[in-house]
C-alpha positions as CSV (number, residue, x, y, z in Angstrom):
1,X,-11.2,-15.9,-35.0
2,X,-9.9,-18.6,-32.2
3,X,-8.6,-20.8,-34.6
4,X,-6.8,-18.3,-36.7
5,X,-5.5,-17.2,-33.6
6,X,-4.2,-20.8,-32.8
7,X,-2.9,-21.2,-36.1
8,X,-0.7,-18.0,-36.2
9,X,0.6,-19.2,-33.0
10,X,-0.9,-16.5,-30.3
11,X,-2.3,-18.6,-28.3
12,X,-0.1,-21.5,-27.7
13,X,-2.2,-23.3,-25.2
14,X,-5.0,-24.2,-23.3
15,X,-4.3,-24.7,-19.3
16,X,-6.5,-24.6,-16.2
17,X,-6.4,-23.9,-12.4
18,X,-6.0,-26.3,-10.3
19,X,-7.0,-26.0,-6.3
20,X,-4.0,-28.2,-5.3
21,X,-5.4,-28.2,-2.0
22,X,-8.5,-30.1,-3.0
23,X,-6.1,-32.9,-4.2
24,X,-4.1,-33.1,-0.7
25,X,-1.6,-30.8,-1.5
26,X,-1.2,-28.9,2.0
27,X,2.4,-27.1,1.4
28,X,2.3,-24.2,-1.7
29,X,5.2,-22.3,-1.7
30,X,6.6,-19.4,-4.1
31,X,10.1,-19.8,-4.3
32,X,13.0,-17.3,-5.3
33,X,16.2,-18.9,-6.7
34,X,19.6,-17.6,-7.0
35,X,22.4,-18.3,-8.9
36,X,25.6,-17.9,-8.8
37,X,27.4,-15.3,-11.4
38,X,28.9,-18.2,-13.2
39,X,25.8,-20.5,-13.5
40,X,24.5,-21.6,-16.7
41,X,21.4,-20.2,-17.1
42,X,19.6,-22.6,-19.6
43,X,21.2,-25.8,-17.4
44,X,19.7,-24.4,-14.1
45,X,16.3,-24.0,-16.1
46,X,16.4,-27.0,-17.3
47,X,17.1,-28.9,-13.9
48,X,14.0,-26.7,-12.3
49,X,11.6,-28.2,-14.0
50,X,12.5,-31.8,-14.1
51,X,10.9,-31.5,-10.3
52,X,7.7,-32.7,-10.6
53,X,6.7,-30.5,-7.6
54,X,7.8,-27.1,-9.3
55,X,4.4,-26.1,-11.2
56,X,5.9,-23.1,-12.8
57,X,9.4,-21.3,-13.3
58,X,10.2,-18.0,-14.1
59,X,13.1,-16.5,-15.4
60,X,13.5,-13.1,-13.6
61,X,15.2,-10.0,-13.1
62,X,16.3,-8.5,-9.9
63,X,18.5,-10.1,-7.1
64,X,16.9,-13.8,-7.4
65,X,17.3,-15.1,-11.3
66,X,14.2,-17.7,-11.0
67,X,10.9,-17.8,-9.2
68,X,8.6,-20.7,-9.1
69,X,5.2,-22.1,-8.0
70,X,5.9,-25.5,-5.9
71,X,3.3,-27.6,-4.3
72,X,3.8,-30.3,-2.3
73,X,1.8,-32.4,0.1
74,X,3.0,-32.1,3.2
75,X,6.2,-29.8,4.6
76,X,8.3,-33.3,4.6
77,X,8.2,-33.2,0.7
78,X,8.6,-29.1,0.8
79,X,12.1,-29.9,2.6
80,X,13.1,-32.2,0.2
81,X,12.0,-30.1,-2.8
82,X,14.0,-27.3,-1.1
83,X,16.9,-29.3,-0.8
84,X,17.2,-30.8,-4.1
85,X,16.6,-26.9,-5.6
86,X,20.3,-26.3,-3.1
87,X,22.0,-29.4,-5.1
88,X,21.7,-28.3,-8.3
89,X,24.6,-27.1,-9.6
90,X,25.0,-23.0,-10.0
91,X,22.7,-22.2,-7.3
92,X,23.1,-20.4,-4.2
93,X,20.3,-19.2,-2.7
94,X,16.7,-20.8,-2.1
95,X,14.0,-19.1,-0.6
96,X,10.9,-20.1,0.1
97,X,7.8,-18.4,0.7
98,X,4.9,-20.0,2.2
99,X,1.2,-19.1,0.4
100,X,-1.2,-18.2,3.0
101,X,-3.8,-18.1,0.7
102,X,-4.3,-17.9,-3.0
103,X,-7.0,-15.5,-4.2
């Protein structure tokens, strides 16, 4: 049943969780992106997640068109993250949410 499942393409992969604070990780953050009206979609996308420290994006709906899971081991490298998310072009908001705690 698993494999035909595989096969026909349903599930597409295998992942795990990861406690990133068990690896040093001390800063998790989820953060909202938008984009300005004129952005390029698929070019912003793209540029998210060539940043190692952005786990997961999301394309969303609502005022913010990405979300994503970010990790990074101390607030130092949060700030950078933050501010390489600002220099990409056809963004115009960041904002980041701290997680308190991950259940």
């Amino acid at each position: 049943m698993v494999r035909e499942l595989e096969q026909d393409g349903v599930i597409l992969k295998y992942t795990m969780k990861v406690d990133w604070r068990k690896l040093g990780y001390s800063s998790i953050f989820c953060i909202q992106i938008a984009t300005t009206p004129d952005a390029d979609i698929g070019g912003v996308g793209r540029s998210l997640r060539k940043i190692p420290s952005l786990k997961e994006v999301f394309y969303t709906t609502g005022d913010m068109s990405f979300s994503a899971y970010v990790v990074a081991r101390d607030t130092e490298e949060a700030t950078s993250t933050i501010q390489k998310l600002r220099e990409i072009p056809g963004v115009e908001r960041v904002v980041p949410h701290l997680v308190l705690k991950v259940f």
